[in-house]
VOFINU-731939 format. One line per field, with one value per residue (C-alpha): x, y, z; residue in one letter; residue number from 1. Coordinates in Angstrom, 2 decimals, decimal comma. Example, Ala and Ser with C-alpha at 12.3 -4.5 7.8 and 13.67 -1.06 7.14 Angstrom:
2
east [12,30|13,67]
north [-4,50|-1,06]
up [7,80|7,14]
residu [A|S]
num [1|2]
This chain:
414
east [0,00|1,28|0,08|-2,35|-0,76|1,88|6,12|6,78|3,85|4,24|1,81|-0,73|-3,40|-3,23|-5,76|-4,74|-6,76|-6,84|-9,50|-9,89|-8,72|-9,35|-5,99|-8,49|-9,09|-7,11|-3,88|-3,56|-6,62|-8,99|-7,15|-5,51|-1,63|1,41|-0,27|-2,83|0,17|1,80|-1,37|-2,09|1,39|2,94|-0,81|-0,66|3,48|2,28|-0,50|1,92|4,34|1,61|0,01|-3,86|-4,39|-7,80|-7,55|-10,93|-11,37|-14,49|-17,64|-17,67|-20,23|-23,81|-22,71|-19,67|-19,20|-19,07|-15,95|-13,46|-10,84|-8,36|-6,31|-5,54|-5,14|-5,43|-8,82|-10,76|-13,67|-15,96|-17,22|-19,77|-19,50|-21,50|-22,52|-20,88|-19,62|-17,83|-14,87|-11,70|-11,68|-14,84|-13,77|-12,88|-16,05|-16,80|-13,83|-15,73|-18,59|-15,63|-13,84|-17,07|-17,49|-14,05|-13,92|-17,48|-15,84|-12,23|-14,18|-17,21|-15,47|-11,48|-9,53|-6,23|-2,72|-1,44|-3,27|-1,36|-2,80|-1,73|-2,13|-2,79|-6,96|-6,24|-3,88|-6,82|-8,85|-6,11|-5,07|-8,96|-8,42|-5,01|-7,07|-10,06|-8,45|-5,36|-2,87|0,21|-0,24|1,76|1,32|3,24|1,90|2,85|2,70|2,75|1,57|5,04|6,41|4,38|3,94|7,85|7,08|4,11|1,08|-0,35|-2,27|-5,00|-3,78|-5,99|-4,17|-0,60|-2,45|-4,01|-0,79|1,00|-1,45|-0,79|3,37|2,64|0,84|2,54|4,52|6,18|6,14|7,37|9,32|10,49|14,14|16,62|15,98|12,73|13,39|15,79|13,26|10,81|13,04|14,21|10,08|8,85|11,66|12,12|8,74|7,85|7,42|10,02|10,98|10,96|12,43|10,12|11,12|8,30|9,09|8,40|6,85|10,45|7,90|6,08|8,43|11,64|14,10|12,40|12,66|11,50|10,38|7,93|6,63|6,27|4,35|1,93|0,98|0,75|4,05|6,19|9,75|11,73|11,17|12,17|9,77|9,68|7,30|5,13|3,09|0,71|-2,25|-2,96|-2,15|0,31|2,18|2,89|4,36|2,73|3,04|6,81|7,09|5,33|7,55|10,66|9,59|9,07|12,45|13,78|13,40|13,01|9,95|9,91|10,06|6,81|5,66|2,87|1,12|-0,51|-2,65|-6,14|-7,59|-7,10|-8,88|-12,14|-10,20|-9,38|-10,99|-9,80|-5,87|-6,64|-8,12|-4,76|-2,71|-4,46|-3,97|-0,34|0,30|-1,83|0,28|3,68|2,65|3,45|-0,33|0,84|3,97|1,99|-0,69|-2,83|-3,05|-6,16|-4,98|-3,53|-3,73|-0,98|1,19|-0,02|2,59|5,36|4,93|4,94|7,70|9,55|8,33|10,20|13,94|13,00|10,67|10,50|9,29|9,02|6,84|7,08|7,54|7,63|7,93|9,53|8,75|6,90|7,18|11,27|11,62|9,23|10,64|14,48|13,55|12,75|15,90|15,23|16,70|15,11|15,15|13,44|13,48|15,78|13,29|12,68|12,71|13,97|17,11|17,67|16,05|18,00|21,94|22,64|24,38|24,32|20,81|19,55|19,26|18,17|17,14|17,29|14,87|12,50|13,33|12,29|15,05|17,57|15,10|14,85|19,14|19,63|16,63|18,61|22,09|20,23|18,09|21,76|24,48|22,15|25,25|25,65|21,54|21,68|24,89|22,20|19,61|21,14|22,49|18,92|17,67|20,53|20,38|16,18|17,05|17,50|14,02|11,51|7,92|8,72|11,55|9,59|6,66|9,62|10,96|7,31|7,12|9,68|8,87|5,32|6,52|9,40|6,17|3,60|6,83|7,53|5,24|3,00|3,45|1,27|0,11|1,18]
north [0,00|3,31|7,00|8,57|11,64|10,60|11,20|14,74|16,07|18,10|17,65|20,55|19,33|17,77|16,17|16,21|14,13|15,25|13,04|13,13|16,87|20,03|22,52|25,24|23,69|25,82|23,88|22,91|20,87|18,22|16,24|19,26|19,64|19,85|17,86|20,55|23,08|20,72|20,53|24,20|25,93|23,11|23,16|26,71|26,98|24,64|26,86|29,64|28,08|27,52|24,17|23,78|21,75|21,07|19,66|16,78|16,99|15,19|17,84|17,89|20,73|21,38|25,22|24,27|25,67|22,86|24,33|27,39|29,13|29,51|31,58|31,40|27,77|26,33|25,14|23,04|20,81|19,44|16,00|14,86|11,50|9,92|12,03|14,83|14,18|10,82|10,36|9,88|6,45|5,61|7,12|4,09|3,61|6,30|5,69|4,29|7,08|9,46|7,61|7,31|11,70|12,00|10,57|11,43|14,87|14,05|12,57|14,96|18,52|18,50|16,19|15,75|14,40|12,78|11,83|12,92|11,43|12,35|9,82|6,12|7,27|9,32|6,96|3,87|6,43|7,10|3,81|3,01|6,55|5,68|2,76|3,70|6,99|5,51|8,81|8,24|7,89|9,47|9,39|11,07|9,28|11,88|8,83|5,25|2,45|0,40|3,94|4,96|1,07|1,93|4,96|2,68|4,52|0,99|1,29|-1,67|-3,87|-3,33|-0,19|-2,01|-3,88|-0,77|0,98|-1,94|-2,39|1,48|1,23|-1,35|0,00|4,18|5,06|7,26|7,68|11,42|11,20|14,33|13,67|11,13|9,78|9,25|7,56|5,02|4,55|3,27|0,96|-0,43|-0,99|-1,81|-2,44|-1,01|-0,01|-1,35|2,87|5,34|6,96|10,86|13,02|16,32|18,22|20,73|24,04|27,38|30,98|33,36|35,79|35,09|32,97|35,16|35,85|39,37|41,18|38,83|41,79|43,29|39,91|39,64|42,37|41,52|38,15|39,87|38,16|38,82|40,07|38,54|35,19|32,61|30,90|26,99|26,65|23,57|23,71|21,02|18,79|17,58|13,55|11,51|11,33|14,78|14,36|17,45|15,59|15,35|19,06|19,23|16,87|18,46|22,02|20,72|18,62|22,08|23,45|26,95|28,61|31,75|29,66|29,76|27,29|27,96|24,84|26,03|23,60|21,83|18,46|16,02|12,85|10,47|10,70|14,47|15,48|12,71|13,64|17,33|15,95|13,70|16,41|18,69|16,31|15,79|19,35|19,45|16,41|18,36|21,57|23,41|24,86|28,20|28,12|26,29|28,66|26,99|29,04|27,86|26,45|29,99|31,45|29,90|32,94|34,76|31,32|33,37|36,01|33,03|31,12|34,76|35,41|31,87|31,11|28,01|25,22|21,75|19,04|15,62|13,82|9,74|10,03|12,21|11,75|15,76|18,22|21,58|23,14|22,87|24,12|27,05|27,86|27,59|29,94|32,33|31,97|29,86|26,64|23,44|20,63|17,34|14,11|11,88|10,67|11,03|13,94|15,88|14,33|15,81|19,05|19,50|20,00|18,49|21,46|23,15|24,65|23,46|19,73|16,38|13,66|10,16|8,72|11,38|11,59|14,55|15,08|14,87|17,78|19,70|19,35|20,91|23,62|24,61|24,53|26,73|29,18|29,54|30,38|33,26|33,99|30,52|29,77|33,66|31,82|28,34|31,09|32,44|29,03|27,55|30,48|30,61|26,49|26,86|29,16|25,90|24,64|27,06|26,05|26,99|24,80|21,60|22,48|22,33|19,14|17,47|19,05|17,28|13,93|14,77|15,06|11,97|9,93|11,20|9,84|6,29|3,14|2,85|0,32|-2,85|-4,10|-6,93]
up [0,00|-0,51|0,18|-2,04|-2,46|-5,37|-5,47|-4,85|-3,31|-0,56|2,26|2,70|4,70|8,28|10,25|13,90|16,55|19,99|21,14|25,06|25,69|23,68|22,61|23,58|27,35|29,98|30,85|34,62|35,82|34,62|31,71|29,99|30,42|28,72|25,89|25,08|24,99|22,74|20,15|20,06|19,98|17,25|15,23|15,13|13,78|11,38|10,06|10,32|7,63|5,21|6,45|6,39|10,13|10,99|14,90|15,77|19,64|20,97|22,15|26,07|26,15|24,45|24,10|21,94|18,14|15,62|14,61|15,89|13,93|15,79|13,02|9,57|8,44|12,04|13,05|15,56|14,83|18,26|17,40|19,22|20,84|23,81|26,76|27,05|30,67|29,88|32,23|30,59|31,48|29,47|26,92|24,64|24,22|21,93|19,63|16,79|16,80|17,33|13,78|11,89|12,50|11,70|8,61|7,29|8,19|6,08|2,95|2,78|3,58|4,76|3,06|4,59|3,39|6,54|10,03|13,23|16,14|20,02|22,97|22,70|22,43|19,18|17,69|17,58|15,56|13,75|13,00|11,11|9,46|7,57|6,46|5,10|3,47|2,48|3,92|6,31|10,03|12,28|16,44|19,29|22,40|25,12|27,79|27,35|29,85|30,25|30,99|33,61|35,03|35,77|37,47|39,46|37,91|36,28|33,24|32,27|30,26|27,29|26,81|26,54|24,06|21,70|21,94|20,66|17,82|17,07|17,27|14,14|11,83|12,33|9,87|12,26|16,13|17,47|20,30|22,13|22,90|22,05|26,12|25,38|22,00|24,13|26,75|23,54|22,62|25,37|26,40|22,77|20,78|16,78|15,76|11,95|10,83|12,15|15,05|14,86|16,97|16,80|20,27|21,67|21,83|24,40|23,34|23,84|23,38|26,75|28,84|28,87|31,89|33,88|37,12|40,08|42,35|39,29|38,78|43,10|43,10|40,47|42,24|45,82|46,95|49,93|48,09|51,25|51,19|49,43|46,80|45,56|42,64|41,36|38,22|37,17|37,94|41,04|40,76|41,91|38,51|39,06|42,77|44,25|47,47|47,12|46,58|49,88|51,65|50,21|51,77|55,29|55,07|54,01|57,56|56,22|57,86|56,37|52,51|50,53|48,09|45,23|43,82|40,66|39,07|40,01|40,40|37,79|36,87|38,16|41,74|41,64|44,63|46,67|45,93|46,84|50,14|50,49|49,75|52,12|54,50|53,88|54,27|58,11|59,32|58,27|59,95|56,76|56,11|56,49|54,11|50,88|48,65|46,24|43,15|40,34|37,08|35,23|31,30|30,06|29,11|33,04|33,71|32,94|35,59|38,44|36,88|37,14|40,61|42,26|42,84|42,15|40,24|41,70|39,36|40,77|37,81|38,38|34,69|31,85|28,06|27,97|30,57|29,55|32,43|33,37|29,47|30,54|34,18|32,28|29,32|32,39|33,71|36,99|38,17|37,79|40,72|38,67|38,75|36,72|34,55|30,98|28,56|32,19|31,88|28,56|29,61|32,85|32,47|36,38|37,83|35,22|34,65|37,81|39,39|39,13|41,99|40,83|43,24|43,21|47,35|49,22|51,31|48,14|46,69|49,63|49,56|46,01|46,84|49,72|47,38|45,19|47,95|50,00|46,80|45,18|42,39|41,36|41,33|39,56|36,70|36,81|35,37|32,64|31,40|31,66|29,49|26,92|26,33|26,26|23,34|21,30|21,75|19,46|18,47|14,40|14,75|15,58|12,98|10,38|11,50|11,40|7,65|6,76|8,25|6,93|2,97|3,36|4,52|1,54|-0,65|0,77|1,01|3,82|6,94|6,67|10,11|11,36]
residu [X|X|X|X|X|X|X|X|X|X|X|X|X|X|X|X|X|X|X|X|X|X|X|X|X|X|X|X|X|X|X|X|X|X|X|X|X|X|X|X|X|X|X|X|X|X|X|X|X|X|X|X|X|X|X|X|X|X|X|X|X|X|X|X|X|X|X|X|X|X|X|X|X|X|X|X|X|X|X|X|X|X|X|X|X|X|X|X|X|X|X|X|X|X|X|X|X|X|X|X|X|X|X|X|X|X|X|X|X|X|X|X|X|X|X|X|X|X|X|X|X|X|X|X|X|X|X|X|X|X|X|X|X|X|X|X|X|X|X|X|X|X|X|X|X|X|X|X|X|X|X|X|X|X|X|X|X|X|X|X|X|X|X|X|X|X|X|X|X|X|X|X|X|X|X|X|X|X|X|X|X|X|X|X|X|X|X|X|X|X|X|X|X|X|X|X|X|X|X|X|X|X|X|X|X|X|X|X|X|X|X|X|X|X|X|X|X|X|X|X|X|X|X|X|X|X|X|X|X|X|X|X|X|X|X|X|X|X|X|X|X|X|X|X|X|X|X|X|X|X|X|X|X|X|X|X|X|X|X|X|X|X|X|X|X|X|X|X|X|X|X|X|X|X|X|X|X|X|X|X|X|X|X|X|X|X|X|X|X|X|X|X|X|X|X|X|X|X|X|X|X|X|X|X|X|X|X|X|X|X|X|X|X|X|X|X|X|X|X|X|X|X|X|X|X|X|X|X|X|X|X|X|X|X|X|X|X|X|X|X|X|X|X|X|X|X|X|X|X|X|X|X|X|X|X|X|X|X|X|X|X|X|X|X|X|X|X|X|X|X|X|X|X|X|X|X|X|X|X|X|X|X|X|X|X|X|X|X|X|X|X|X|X|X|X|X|X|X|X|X|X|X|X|X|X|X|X|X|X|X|X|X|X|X]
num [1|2|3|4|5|6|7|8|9|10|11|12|13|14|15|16|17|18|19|20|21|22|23|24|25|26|27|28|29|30|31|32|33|34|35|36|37|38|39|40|41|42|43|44|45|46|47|48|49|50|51|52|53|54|55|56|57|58|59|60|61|62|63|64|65|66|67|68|69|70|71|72|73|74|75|76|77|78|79|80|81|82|83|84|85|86|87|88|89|90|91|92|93|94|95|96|97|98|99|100|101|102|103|104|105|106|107|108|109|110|111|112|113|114|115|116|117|118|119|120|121|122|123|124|125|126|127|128|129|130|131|132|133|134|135|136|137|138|139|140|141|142|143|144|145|146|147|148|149|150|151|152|153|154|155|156|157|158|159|160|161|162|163|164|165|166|167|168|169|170|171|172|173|174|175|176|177|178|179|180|181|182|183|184|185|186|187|188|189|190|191|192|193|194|195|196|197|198|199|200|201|202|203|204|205|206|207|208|209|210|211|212|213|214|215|216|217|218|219|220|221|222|223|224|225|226|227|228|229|230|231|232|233|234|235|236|237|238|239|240|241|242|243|244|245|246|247|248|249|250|251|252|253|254|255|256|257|258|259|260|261|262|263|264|265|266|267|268|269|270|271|272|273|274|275|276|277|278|279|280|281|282|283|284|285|286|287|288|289|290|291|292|293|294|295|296|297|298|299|300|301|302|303|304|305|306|307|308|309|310|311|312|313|314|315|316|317|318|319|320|321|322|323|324|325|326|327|328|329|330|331|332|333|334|335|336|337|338|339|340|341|342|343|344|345|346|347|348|349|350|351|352|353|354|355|356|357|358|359|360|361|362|363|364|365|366|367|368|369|370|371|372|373|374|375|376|377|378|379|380|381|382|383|384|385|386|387|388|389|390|391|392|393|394|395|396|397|398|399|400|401|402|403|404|405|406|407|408|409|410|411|412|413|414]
């Protein structure tokens, strides 16, 4: 089988499938994270060098427009399928009323010259619309369930199983990082298609280095204290709790951490609750704020405001959020996992703890909270190597892989 678009042709037309959360959704609570960053910011530096992208999210509200231009050449389509309040975890049963939409939508009015599906949900749909429509399939799975099994969130086993049927029929799986790329193979071995390496990008224009006492000010911040940082969604995948146990191991009273982000997932509530609870039995209640799930450009002005950003993810395919805090110019303390090992140059640009434990954290926060010049020289490293990482750049790398796949035959499953 090979692609319908001919020798030569360069590709013009994208579907993208973001299935269980919406590149419009506000970043920081529910199922939207890094991944909805990811859709949006690389959709729309597609559009911007002369792609047509058409983005097929599933309708979670009545109110919803059919479709939303979200600029020239970059819009988003709502499909409805099932109840609008389906839990993420009930969501694979919609995937074939999802595909039939999708590709009612493709034939009838926006044909497309490649399919680029994100997360394991998006990539079965994908997988039927190569198929039926006969155009190259490419996925970027953002998280995978042998991956986070190592990191002891355990996936059902039905998803090992779709994700493996997806790895061998894609012509080409993004990775973001070459760490990630050896953690695929290592888990899944050499897919049949190829493995890209397409790394995300950050907005210079928003998250730049900038005066910590202007950005203080503007978030009602003491100027005299020192400030430990945590952005994302409140689950155990994204360690909140170990952020909290690194502050009180830190012994610093007068330090003040910000958790910005909100509950995620069907048990949301109940890790708020823990983490609430957590907080009581440390007698730290009065040094952690809880700060609701921000714009994601107002990020910026908190990133600037810390002197430093803790992320202690079980796992992570790349890390958004170091990339961000570094393009600001602040030190990273992360876990050695992942895309954060290529993201975070280990005393360097900031700090990584191999066993994600809180007293090792609390350690290199205090290295960086007690040497203000070197954490100042971390800084400006972190924002002069994030300099590599641009959103234009990736769109031009997936271009590429985009018209060398329109050119070659396409994989037959196994």
């Amino acid at each position: 089988m090979t692609s319908s678009l001919g020798s030569g042709l360069a590709v013009q037309r994208v579907a993208v499938l973001s299935l269980h959360t919406s590149p419009l959704s506000q970043p920081g609570s529910g199922d939207s994270g890094g991944m909805n960053v990811y859709v949006r910011e690389l959709v729309s530096a597609l559009a911007q060098a002369g792609v047509q992208c058409t983005t097929y999210t599933r309708a979670t509200r009545p109110d919803l427009p059919s479709e939303v231009l979200v600029e020239p050449g970059h819009r988003v389509v709502h499909v409805p399928a099932g109840p609008f309040d389906l839990a993420k975890e009930q969501l694979p049963s919609v995937l074939d009323e999802f595909g039939d939409r999708v590709v009612e939508h493709l034939r009838d009015e926006s044909p497309a010259d490649v399919v680029h599906a994100n997360y394991w949900l998006s990539g079965m749909v994908a997988h039927r619309v190569k198929h039926e429509l006969d155009i190259p399939f490419v996925s970027t799975f953002h998280t995978l369930a042998k991956v986070k099994a190592e990191g002891g969130d355990l996936e059902p086993l039905w998803r090992e199983r779709a994700e493996q049927e997806i790895i061998s029929c894609a012509d080409a799986i993004c990775v973001s990082c070459t760490e990630e790329e050896r953690q695929f193979r290592r888990l899944y071995g050499d897919p049949r298609g190829r493995i890209e390496i397409v790394a995300p990008g950050v907005e210079h224009a928003f998250f730049a280095p900038g005066e910590q006492r202007g950005a203080r000010d503007a978030l009602d911040l003491p100027f005299d204290v020192p400030v430990l940082l945590f952005v994302g969604r409140i689950q155990p995948l994204k360690g909140p709790d170990v952020a909290v146990r690194a502050l009180a191991a830190l012994r610093r009273p007068d330090a003040l951490l910000l958790i910005v982000g909100g509950a995620s997932g069907a048990d949301g509530d109940v890790e708020m609750a823990r983490l609430a609870e957590l907080i009581d039995e440390l007698g730290v209640r009065d040094q952690v704020r809880f700060v609701a799930p921000q714009p994601h450009h107002i990020l910026s002005t908190y990133y600037r405001a810390a002197d430093v950003v803790v992320v202690p993810s079980r796992s992570e395919s790349f890390g958004l959020v170091a990339l961000e805090a570094s393009a600001c110019g602040i030190p990273v303390v992360a876990s050695g996992v992942g895309g954060l090992l290529t993201l975070v140059d280990h005393g360097e640009t900031g700090f990584l703890v191999p066993d994600r434990s809180p007293v090792e954290f609390a350690r290199y926060v205090g290295e960086i909270l007690d040497h203000p010049a070197n954490a100042a020289a971390m800084g400006r490293r972190a924002a002069a190597r994030a300099q590599r990482y641009t959103w234009a750049f990736a769109a031009a790398r997936l271009r590429r892989v985009y018209a060398d796949l329109a050119m070659r035959e396409l994989v037959a499953c196994a």
